[in-house]
DSSP file (Angstrom, degrees, kcal/mol; ACC not computed):
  #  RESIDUE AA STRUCTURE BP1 BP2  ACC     N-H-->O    O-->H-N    N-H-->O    O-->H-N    TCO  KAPPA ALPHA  PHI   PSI    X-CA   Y-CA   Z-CA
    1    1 A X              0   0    0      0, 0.0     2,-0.2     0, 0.0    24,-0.2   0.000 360.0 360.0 360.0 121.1  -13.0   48.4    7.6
    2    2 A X        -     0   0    0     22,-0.5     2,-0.6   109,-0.1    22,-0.3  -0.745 360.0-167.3 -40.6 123.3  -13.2   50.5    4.6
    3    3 A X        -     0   0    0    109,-0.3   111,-0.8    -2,-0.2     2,-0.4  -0.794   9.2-166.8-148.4 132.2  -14.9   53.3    3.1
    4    4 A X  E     -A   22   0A   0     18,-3.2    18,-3.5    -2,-0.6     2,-0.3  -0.862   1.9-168.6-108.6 134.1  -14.7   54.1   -0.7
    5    5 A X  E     +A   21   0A   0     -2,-0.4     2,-0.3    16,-0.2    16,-0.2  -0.727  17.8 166.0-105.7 164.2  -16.0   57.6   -1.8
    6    6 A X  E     +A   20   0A   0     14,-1.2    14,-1.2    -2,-0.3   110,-0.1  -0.944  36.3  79.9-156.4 170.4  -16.2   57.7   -5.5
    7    7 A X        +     0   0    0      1,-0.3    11,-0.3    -2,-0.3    12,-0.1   0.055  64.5 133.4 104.6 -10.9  -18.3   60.6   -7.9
    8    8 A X        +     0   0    0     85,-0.1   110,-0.4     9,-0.1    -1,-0.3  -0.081  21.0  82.6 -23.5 137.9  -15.8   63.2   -7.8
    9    9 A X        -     0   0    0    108,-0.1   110,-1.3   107,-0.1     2,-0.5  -0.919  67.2 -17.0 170.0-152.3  -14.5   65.1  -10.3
   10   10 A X  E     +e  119   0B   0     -2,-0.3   110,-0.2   108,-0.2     2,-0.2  -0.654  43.5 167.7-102.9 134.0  -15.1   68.3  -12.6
   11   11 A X  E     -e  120   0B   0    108,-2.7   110,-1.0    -2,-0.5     2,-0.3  -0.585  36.6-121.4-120.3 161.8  -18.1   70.3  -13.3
   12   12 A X  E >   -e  121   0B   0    108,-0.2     3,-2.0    -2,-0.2   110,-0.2  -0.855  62.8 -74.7 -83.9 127.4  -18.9   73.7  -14.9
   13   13 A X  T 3  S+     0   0    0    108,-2.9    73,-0.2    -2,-0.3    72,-0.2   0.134 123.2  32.2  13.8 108.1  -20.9   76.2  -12.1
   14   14 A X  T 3  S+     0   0    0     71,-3.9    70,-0.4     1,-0.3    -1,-0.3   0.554  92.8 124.7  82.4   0.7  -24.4   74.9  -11.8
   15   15 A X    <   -     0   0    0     -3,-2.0    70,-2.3    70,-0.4     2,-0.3  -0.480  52.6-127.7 -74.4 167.4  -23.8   71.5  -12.3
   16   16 A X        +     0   0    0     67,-0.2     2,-0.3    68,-0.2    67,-0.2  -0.740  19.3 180.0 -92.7 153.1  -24.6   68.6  -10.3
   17   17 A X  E     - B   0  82A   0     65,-2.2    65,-3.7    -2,-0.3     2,-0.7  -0.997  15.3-148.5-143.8 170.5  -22.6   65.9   -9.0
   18   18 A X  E     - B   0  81A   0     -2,-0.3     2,-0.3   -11,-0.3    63,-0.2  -0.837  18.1-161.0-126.5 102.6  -23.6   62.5   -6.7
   19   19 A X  E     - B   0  80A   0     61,-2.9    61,-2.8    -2,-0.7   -12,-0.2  -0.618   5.3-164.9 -85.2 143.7  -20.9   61.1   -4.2
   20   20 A X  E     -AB   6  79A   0    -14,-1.2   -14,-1.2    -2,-0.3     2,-0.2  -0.379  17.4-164.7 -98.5-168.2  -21.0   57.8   -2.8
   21   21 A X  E     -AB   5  78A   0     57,-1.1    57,-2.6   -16,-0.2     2,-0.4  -0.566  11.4-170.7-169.3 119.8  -19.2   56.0    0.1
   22   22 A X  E     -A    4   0A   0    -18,-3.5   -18,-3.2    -2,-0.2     2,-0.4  -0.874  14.6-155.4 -99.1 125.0  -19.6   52.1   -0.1
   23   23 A X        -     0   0    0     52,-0.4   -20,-0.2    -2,-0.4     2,-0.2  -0.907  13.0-178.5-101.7 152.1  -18.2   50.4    3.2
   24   24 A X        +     0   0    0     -2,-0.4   -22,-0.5   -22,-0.3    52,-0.0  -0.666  58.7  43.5-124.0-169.9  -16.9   47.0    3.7
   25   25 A X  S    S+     0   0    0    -24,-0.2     2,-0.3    -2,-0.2   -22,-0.0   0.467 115.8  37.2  39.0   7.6  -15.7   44.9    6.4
   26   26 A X  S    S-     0   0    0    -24,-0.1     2,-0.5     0, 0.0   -24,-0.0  -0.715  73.1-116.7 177.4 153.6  -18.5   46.2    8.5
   27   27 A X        +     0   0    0     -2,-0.3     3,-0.4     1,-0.1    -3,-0.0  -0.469  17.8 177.4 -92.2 130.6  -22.0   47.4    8.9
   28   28 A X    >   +     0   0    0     -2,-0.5     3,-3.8     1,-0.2    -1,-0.1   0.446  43.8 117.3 -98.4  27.4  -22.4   50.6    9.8
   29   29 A X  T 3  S+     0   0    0      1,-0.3    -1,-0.2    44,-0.1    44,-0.1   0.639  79.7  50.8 -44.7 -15.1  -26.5   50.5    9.7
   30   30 A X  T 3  S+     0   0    0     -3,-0.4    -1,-0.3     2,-0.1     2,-0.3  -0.155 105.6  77.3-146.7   6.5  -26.9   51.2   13.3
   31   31 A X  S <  S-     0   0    0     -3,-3.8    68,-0.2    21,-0.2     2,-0.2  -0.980  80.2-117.3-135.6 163.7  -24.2   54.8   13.0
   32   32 A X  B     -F   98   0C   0     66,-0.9    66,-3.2    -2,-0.3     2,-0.2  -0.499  29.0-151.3 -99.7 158.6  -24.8   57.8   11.8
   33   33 A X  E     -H   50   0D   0     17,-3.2    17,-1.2    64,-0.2     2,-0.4  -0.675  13.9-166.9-132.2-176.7  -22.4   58.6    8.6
   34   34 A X  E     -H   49   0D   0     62,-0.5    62,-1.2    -2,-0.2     2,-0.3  -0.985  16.1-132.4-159.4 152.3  -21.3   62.4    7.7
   35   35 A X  E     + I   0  95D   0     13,-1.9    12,-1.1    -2,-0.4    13,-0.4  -0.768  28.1 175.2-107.8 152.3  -19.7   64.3    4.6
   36   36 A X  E     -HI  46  94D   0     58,-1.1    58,-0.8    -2,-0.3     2,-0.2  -0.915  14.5-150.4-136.9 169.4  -16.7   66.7    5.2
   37   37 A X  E     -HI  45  93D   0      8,-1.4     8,-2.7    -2,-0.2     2,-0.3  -0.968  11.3-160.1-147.2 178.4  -14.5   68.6    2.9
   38   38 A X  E     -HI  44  92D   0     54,-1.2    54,-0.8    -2,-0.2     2,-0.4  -0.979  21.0-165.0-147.7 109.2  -11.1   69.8    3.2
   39   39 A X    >   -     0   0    0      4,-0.6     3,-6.2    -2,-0.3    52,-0.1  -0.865  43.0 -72.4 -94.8 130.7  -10.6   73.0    0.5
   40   40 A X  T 3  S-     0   0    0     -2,-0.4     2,-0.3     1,-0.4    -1,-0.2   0.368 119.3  -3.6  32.5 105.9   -7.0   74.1   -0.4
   41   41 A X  T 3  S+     0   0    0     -3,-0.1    -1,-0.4     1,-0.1     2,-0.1   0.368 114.2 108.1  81.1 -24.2   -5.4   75.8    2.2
   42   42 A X  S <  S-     0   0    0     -3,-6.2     2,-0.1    -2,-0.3    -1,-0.1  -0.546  70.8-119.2-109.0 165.3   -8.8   75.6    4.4
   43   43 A X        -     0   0    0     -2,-0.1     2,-0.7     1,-0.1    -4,-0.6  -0.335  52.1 -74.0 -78.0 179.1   -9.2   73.4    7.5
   44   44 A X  E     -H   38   0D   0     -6,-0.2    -6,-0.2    -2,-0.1    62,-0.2  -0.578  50.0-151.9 -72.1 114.9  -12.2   70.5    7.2
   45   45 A X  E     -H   37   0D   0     -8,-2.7    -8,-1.4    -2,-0.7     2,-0.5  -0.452  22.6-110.6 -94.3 160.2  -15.8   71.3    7.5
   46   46 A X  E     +H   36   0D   0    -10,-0.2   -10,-0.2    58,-0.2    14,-0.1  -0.705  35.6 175.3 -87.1 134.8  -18.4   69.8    8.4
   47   47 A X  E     -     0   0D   0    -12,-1.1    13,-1.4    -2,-0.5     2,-0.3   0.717  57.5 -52.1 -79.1 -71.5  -21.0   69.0    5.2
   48   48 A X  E     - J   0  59D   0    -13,-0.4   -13,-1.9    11,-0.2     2,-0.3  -0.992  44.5-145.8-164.0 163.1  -23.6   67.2    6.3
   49   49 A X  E     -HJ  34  58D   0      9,-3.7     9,-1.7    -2,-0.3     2,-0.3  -0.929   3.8-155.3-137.0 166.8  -24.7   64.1    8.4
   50   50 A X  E     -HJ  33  57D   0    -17,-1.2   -17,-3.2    -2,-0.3     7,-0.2  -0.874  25.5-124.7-156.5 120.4  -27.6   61.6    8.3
   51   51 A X    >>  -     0   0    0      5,-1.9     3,-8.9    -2,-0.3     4,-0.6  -0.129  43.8 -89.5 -62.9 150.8  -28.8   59.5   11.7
   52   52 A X  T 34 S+     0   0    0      1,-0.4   -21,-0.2     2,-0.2    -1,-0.1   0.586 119.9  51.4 -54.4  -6.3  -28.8   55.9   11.4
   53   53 A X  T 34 S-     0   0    0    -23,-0.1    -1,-0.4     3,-0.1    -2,-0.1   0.136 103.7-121.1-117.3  37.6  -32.2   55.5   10.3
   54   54 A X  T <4 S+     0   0    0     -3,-8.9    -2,-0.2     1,-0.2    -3,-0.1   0.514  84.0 107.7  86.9 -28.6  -32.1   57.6    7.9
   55   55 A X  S  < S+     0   0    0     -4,-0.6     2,-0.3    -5,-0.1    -1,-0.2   0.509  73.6  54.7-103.0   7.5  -34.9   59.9    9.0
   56   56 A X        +     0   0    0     -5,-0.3    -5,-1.9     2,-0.0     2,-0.4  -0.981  53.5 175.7-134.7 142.9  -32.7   63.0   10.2
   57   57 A X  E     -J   50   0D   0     -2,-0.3     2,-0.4    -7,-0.2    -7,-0.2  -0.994   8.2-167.6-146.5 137.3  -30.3   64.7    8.1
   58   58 A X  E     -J   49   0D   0     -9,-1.7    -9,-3.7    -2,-0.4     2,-0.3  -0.984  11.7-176.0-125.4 137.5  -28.3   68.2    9.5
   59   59 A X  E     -J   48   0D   0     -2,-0.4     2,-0.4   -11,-0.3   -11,-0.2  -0.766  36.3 -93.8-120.8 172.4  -26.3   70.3    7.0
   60   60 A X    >>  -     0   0    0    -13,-1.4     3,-2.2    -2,-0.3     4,-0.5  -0.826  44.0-107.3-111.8 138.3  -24.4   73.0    7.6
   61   61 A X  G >4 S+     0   0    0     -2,-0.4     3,-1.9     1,-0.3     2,-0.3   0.698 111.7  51.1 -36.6 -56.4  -26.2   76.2    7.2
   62   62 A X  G 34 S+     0   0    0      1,-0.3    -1,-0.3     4,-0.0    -2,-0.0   0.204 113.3  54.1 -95.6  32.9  -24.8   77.7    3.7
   63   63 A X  G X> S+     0   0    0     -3,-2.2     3,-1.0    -2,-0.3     4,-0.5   0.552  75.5 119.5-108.9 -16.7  -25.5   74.3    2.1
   64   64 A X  T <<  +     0   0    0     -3,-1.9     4,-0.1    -4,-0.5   -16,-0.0   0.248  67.8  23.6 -24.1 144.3  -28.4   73.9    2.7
   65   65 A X  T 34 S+     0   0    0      1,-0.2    -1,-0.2     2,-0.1     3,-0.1   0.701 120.5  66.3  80.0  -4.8  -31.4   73.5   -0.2
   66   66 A X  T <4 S+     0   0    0      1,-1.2    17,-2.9    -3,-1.0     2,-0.3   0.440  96.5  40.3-136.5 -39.2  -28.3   72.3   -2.4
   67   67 A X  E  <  -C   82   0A   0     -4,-0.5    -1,-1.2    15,-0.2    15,-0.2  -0.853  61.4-168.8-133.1 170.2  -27.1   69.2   -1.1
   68   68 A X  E     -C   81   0A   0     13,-0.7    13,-1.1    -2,-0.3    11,-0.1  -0.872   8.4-152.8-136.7  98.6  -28.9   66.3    0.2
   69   69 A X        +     0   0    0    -20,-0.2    11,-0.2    11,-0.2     2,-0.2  -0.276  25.7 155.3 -66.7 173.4  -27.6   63.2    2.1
   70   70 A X        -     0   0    0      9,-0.4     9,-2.5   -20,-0.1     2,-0.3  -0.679  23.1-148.6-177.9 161.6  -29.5   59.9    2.0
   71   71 A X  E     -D   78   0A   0      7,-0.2     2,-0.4    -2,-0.2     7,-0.2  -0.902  20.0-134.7-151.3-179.9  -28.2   56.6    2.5
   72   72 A X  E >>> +D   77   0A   0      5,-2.1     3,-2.4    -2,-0.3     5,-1.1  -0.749  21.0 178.5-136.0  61.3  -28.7   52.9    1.4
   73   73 A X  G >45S+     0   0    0     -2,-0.4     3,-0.8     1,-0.4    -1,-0.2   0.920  91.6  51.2 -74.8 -48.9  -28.5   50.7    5.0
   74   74 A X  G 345S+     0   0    0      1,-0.2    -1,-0.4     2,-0.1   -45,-0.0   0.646 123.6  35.3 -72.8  -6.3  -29.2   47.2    2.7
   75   75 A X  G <45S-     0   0    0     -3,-2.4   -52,-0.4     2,-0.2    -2,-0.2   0.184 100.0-135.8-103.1 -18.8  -26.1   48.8    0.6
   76   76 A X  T <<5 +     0   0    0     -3,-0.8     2,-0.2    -4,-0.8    -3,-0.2   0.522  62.9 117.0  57.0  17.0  -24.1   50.2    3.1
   77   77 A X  E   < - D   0  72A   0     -5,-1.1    -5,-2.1   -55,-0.1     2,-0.2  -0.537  44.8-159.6 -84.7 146.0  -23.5   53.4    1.2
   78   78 A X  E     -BD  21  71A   0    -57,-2.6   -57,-1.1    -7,-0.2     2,-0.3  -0.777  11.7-161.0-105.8 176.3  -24.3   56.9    1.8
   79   79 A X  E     -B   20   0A   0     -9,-2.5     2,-0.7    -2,-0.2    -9,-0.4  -0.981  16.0-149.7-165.7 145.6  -24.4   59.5   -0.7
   80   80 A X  E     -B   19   0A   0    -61,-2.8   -61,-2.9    -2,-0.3     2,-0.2  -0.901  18.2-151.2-131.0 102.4  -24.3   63.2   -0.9
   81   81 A X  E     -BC  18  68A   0    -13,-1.1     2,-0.8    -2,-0.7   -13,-0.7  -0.532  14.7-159.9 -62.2 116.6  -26.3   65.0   -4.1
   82   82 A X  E     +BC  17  67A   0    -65,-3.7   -65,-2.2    -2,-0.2     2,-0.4  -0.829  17.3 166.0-133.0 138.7  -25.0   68.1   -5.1
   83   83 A X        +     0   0    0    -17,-2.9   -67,-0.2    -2,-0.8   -68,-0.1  -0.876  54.9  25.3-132.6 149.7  -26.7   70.6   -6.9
   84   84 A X  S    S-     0   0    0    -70,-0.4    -1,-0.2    -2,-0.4   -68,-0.2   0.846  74.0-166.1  95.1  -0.3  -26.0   74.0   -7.6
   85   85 A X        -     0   0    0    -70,-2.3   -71,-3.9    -3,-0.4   -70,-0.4  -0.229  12.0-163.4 -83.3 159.7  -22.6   74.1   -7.4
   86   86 A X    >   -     0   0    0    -73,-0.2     3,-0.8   -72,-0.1     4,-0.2  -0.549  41.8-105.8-101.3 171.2  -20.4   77.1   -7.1
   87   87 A X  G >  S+     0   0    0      1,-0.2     3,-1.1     2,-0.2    33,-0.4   0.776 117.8  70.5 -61.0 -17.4  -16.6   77.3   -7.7
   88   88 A X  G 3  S+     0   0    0      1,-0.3    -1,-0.2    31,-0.1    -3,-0.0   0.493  84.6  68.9 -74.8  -3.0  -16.6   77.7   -3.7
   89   89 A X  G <   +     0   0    0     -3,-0.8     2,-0.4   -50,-0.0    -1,-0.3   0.684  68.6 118.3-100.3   1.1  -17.5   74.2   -3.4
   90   90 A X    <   +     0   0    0     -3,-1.1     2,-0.2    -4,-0.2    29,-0.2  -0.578  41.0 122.8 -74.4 133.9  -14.2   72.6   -4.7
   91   91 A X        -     0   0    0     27,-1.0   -52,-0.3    -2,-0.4    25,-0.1  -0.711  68.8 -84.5-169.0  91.2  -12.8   70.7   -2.2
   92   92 A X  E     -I   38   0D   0    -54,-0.8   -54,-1.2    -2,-0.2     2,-0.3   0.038  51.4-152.4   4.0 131.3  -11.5   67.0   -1.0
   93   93 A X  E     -IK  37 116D   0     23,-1.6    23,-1.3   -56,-0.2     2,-0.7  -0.998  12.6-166.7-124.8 129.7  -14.6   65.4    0.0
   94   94 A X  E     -I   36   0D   0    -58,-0.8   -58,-1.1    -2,-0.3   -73,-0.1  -0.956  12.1-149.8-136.8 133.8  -14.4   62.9    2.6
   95   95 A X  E     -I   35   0D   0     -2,-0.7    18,-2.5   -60,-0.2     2,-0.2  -0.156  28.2-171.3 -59.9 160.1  -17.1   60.3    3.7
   96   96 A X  E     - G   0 112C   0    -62,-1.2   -62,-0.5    16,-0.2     2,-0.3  -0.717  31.1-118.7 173.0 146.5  -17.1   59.1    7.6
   97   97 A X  E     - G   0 111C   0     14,-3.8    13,-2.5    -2,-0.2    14,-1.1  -0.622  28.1-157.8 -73.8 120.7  -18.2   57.0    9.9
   98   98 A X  E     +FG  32 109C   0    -66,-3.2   -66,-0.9    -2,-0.3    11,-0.2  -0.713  18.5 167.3-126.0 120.3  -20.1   58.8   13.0
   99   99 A X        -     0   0    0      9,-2.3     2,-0.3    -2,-0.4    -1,-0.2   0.812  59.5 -39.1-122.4 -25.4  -20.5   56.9   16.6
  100  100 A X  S    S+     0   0    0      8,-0.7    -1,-0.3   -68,-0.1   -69,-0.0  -0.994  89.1  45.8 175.2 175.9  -21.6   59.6   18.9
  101  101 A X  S    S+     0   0    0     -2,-0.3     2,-0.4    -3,-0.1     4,-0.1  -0.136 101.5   9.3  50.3-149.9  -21.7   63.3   20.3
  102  102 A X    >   -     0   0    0      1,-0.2     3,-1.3     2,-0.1     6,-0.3  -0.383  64.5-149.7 -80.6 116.0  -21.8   66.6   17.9
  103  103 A X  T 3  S+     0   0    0     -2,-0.4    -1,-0.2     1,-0.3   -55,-0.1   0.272  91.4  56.8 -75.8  -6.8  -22.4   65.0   14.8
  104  104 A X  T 3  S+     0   0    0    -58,-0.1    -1,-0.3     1,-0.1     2,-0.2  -0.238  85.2  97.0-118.9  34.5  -20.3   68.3   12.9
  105  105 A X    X   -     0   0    0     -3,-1.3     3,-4.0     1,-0.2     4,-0.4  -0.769  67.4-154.5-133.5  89.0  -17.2   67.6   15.0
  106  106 A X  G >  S+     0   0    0      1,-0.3     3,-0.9    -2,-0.2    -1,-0.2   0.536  91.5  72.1 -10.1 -54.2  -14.7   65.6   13.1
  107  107 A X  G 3  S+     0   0    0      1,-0.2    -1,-0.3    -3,-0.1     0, 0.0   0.744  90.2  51.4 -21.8 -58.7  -13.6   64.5   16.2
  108  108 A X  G <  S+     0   0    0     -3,-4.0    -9,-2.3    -6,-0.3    -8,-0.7   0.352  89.1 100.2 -74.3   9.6  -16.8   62.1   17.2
  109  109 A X  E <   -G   98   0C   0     -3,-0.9   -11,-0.2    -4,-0.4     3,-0.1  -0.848  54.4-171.1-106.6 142.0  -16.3   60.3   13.6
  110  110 A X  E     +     0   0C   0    -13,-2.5     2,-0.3    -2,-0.4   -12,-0.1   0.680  63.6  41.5-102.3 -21.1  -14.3   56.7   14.0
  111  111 A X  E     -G   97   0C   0    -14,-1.1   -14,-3.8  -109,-0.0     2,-0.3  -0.980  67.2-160.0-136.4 120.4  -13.7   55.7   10.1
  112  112 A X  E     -G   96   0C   0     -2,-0.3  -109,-0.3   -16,-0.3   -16,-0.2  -0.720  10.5-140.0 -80.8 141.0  -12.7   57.7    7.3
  113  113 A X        -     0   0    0    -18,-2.5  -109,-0.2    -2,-0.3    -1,-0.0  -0.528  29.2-114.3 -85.6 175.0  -12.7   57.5    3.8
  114  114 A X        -     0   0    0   -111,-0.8   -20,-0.1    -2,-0.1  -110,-0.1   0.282  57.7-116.8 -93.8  20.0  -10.0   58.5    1.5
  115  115 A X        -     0   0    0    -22,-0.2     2,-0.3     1,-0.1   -21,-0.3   0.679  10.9-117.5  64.7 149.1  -11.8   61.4   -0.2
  116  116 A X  B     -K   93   0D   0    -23,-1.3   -23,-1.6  -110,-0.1  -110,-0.1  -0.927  24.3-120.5 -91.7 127.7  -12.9   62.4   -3.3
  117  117 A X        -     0   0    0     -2,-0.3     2,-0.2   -25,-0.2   -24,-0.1  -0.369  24.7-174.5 -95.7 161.8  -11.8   65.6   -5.4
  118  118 A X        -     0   0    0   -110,-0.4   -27,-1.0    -2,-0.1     2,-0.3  -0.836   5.8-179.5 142.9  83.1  -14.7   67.7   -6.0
  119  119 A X  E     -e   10   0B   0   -110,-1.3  -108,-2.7    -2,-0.2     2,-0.3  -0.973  11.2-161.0-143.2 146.3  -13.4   71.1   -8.7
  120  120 A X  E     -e   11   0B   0    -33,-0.4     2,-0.5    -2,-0.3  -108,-0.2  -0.913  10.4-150.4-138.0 113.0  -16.2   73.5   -9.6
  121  121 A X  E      e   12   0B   0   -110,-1.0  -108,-2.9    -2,-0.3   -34,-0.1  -0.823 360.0 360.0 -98.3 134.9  -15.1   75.6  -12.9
  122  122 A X              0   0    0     -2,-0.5    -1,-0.1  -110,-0.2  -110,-0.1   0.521 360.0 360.0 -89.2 360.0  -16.4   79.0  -13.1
């Protein structure tokens, strides 16, 4: 199993950017799949999640309105929209796979990606 994040990289303040995360060696249609990031110095946060059909998506509060998950089941991808950004949003971003309990607790995710870099120039 795999999971490639890709769409990193560097933006001015108020730019957008769109990350992906493609899996292979299995289909994760049927789990819910989650962003984190892991800033400098900071432990890993929770981003966002989206349940396995798609139809619920939880962010963490002071992203809200900014980013968007959404995912691609016939693709196997998810993808996290980001709009707005500030310099506080540079960060290692890592996709992951989600199998059960609180859906913002690193812990309950079973597959990682290998993150994406994420720097936000002011």
């Amino acid at each position: 199993v795999q999971l490639q994040a890709s769409g990193g990289g560097l933006v001015q303040a108020g730019g957008s950017l769109r990350l992906s995360c493609a899996a292979s060696g299995r289909t994760f249609s049927n789990y819910g799949r989650g962003w984190f990031r892991q800033a400098p110095g900071k432990e890993r946060e929770f981003v966002a999640a989206i349940m396995r059909s798609g139809g619920n998506a939880y962010y963490t509060d002071s992203l809200k309105g900014r980013f968007t998950i959404s995912r691609d089941n016939a693709k196997n991808t998810v993808y996290l929209q980001m709009n707005s950004l500030k310099p506080e949003d540079t960060a290692v971003y890592y996709c992951a796979v989600w199998d059960r309990g609180s859906y913002y607790d690193p812990n309950q995710y079973t597959y990682w990606g290998q993150g994406t870099l994420v720097t936000v120039s002011s």
